[in-house]
PyMOL commands that place a pseudoatom at each C-alpha (Angstrom):
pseudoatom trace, name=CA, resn=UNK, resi=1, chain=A, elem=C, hetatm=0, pos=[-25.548, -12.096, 103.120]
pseudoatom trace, name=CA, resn=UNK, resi=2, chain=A, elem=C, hetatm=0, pos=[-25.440, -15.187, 106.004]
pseudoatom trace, name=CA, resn=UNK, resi=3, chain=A, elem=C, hetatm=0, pos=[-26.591, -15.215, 108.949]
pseudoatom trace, name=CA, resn=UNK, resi=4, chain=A, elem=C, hetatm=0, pos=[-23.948, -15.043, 112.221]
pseudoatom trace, name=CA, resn=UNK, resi=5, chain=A, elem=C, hetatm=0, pos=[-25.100, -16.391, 115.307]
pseudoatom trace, name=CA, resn=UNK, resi=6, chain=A, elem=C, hetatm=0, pos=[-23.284, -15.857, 118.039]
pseudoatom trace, name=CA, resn=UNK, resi=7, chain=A, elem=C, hetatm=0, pos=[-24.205, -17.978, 121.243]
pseudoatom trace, name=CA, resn=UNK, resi=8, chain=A, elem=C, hetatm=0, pos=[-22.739, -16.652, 125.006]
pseudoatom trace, name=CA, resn=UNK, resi=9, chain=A, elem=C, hetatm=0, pos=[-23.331, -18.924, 128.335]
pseudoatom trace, name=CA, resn=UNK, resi=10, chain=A, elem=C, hetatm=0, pos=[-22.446, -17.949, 131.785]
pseudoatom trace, name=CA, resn=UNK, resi=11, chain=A, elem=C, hetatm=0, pos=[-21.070, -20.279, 134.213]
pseudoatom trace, name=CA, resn=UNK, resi=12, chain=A, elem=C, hetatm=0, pos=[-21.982, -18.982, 137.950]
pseudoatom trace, name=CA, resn=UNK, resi=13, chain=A, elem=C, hetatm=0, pos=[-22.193, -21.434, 139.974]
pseudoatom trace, name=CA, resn=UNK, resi=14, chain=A, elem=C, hetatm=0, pos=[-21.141, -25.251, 140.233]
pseudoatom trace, name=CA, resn=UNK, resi=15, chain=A, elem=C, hetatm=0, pos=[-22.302, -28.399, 141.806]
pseudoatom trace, name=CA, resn=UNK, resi=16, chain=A, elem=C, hetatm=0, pos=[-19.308, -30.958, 142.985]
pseudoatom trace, name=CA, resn=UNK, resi=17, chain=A, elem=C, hetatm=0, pos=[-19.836, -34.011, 144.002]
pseudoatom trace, name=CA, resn=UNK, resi=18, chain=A, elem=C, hetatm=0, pos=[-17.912, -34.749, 147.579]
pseudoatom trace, name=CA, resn=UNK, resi=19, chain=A, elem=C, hetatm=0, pos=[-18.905, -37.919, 146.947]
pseudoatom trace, name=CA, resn=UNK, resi=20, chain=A, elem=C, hetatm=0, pos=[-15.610, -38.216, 144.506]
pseudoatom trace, name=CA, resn=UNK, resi=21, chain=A, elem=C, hetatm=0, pos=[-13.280, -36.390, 146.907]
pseudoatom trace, name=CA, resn=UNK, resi=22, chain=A, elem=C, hetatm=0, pos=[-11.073, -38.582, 148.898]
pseudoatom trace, name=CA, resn=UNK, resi=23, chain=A, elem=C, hetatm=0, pos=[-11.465, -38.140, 152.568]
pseudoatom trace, name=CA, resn=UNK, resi=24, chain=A, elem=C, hetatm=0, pos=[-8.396, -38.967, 153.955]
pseudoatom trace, name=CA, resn=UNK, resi=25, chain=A, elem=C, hetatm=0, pos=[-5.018, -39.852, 152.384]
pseudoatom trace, name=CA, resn=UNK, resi=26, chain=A, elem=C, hetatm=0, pos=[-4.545, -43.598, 151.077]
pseudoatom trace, name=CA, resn=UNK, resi=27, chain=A, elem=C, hetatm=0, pos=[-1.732, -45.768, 149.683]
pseudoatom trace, name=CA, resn=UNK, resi=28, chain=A, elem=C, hetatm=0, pos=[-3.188, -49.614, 148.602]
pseudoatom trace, name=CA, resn=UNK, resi=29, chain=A, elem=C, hetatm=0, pos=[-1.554, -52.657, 148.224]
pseudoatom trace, name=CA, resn=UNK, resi=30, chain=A, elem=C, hetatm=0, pos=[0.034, -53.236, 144.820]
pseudoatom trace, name=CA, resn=UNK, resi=31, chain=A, elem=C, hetatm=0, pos=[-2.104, -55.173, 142.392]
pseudoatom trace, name=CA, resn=UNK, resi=32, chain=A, elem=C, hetatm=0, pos=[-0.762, -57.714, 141.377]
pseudoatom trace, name=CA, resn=UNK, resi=33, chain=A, elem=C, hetatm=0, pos=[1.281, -58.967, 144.678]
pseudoatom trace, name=CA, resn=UNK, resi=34, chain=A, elem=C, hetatm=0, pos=[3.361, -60.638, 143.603]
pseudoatom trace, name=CA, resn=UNK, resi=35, chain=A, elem=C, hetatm=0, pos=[4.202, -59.442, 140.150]
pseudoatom trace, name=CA, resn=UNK, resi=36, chain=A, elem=C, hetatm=0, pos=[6.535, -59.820, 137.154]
pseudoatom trace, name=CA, resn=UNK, resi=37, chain=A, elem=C, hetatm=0, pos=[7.460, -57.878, 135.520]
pseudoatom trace, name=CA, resn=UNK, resi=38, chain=A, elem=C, hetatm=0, pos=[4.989, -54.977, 136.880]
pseudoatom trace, name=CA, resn=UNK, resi=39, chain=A, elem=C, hetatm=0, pos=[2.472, -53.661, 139.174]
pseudoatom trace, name=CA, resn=UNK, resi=40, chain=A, elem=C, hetatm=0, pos=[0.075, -51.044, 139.617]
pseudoatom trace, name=CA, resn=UNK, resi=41, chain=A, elem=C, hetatm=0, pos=[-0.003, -48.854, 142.877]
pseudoatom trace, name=CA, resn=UNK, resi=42, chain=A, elem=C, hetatm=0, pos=[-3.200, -46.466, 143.647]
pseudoatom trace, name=CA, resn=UNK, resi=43, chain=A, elem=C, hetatm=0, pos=[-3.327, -43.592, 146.150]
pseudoatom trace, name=CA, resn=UNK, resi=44, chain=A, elem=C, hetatm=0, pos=[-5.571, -41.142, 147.786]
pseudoatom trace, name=CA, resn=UNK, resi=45, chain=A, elem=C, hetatm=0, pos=[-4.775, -37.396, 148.120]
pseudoatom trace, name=CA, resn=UNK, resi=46, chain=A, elem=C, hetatm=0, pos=[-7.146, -35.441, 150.102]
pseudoatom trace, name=CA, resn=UNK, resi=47, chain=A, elem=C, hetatm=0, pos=[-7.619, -31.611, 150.692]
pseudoatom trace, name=CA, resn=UNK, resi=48, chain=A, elem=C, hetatm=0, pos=[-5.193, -29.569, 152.592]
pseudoatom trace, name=CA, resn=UNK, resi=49, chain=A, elem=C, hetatm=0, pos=[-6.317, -26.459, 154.033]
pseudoatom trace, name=CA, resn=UNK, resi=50, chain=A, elem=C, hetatm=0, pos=[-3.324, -24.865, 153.644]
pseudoatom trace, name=CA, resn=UNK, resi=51, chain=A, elem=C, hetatm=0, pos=[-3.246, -25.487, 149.841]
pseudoatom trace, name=CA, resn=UNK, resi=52, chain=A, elem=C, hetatm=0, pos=[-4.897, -26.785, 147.013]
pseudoatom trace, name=CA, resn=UNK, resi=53, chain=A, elem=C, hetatm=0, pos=[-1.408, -28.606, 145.465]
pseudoatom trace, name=CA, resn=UNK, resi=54, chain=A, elem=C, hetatm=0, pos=[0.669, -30.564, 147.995]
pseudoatom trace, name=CA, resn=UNK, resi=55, chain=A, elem=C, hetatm=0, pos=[4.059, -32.081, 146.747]
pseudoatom trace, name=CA, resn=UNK, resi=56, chain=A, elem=C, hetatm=0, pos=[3.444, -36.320, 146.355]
pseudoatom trace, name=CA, resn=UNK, resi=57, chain=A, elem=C, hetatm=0, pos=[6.419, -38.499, 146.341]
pseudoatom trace, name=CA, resn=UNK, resi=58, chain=A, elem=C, hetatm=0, pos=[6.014, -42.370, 145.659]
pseudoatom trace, name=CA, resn=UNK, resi=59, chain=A, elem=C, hetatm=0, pos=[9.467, -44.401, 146.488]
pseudoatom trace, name=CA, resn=UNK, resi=60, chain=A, elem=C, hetatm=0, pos=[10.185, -47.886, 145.956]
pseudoatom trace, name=CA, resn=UNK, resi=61, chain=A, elem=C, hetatm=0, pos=[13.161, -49.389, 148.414]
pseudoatom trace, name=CA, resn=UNK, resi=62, chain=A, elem=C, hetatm=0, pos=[14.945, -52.626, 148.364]
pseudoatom trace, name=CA, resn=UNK, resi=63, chain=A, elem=C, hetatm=0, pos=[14.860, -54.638, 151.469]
pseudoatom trace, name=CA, resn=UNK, resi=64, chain=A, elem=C, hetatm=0, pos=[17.961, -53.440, 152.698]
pseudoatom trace, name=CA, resn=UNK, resi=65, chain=A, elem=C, hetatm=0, pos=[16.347, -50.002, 152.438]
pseudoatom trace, name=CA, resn=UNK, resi=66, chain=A, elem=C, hetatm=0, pos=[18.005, -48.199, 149.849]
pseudoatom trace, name=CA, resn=UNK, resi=67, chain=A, elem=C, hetatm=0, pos=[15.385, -46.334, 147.081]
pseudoatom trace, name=CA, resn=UNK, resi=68, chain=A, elem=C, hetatm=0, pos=[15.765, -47.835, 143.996]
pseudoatom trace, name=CA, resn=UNK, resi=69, chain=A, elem=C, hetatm=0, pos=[13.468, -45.758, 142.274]
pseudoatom trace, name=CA, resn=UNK, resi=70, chain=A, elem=C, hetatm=0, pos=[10.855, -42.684, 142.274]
pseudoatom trace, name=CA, resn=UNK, resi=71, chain=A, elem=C, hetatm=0, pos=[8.148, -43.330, 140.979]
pseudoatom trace, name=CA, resn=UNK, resi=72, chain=A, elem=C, hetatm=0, pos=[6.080, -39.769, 141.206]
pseudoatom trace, name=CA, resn=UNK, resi=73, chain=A, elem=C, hetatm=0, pos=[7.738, -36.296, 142.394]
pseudoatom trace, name=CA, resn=UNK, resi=74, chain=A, elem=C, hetatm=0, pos=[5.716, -33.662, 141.975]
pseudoatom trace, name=CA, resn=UNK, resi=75, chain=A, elem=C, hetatm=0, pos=[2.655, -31.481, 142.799]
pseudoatom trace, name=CA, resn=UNK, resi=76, chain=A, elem=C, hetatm=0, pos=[-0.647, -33.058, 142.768]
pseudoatom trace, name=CA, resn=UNK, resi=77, chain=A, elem=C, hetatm=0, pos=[-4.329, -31.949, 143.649]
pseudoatom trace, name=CA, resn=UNK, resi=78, chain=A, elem=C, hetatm=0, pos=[-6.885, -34.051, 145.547]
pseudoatom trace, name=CA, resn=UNK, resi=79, chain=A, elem=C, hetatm=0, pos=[-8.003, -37.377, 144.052]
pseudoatom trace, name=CA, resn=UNK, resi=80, chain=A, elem=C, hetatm=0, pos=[-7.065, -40.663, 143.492]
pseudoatom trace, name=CA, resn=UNK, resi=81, chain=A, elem=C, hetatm=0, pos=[-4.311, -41.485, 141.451]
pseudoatom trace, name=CA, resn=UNK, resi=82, chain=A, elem=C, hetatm=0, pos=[-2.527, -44.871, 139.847]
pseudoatom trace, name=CA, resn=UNK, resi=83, chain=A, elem=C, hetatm=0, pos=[0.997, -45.485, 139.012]
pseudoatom trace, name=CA, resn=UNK, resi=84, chain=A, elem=C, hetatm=0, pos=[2.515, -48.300, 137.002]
pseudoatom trace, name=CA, resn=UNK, resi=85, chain=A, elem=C, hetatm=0, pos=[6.029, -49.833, 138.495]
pseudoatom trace, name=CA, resn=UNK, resi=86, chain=A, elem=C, hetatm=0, pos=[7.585, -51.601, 135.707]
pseudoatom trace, name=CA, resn=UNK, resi=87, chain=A, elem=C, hetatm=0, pos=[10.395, -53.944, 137.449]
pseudoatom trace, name=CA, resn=UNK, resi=88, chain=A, elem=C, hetatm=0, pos=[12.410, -55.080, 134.590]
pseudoatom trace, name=CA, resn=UNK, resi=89, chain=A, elem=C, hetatm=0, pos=[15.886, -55.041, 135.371]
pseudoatom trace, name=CA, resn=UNK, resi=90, chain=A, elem=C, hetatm=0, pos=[15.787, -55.485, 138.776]
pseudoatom trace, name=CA, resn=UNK, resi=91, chain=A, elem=C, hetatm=0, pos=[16.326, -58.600, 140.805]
pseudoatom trace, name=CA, resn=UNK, resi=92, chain=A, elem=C, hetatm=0, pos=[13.486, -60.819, 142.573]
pseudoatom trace, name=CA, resn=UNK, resi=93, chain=A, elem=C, hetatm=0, pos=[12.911, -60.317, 145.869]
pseudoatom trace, name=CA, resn=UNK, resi=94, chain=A, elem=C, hetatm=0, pos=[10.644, -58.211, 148.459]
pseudoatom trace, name=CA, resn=UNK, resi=95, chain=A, elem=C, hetatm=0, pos=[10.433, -53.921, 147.715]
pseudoatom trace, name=CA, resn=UNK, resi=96, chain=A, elem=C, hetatm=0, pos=[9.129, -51.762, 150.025]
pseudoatom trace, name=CA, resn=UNK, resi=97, chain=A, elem=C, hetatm=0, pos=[6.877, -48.269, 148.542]
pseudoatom trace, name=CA, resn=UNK, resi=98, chain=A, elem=C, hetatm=0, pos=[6.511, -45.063, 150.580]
pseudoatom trace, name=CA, resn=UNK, resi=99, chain=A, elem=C, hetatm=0, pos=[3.873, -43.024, 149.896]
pseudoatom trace, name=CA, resn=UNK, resi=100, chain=A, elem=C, hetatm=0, pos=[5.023, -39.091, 151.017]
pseudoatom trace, name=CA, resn=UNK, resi=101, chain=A, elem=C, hetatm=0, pos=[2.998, -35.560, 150.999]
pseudoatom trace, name=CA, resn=UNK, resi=102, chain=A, elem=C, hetatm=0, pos=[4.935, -32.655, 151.453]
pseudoatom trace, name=CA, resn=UNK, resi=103, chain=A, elem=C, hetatm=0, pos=[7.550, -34.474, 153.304]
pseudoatom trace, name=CA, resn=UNK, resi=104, chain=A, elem=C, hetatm=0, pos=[6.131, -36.537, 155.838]
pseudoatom trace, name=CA, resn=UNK, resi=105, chain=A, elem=C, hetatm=0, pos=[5.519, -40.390, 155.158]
pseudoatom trace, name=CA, resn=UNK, resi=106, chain=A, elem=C, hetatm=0, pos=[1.671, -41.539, 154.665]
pseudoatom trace, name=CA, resn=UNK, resi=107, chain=A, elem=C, hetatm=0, pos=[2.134, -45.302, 154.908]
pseudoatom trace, name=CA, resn=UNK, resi=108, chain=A, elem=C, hetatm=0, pos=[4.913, -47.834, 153.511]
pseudoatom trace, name=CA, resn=UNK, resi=109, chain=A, elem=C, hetatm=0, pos=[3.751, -51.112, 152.151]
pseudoatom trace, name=CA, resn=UNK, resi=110, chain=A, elem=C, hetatm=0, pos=[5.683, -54.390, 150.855]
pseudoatom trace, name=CA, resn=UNK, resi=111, chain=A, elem=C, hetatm=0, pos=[5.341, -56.142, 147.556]
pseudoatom trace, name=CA, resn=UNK, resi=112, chain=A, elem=C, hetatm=0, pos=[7.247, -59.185, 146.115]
pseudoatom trace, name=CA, resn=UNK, resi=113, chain=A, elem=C, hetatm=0, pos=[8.864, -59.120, 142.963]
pseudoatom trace, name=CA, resn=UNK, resi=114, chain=A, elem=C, hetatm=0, pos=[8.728, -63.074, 141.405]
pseudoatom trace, name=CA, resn=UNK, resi=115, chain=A, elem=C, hetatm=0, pos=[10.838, -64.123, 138.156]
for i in range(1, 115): cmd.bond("trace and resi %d" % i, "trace and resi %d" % (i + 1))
show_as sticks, trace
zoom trace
């Protein structure tokens, strides 16, 4: 006959670094600015009290101020986060992104689209 060994760990406690943990909520400028035909967008989402998911919305407008696109719609935990716009199709000129948690704006900032 073999041998079976059987091998049992116990997690019961954990270390996290806060370090990592975004401390307040962030939208950055687009890299690159100006682009063609894309650009990446980062974001911070810190804790909520309330909750541990919060609902994140990222919207790109024209400048007229009509959303062209969503980007992200949906629930997110803390931490950073990166999104790729990919602007084919659409016509040079100057966008506008809104970055939203559970309904209420964060910060709006401008790119340039160049073809």
């Amino acid at each position: 006959m073999g041998t079976l060994t059987i091998k049992y760990s116990q997690l019961t406690g954990a270390i996290i670094n806060e370090s990592n943990i975004p401390t307040e909520y962030k939208l950055s400028w687009n890299y690159p600015n100006p682009f063609n035909p894309t650009t990446k967008i980062k974001f911070d989402i810190t804790r909520n009290v309330r909750r541990e998911m919060q609902d994140v919305k990222l919207v790109v407008y024209d400048v007229l101020g009509s959303e062209v696109v969503t980007l992200i719609n949906e629930s997110k935990t803390v931490g950073s986060y990166e999104v790729e716009f990919d602007a084919t199709g659409f016509p040079s000129g100057i966008y506008f992104y809104s970055l939203l948690i559970d309904g209420n704006v964060i910060d709006t900032k401008r790119m340039i689209l160049l073809k």
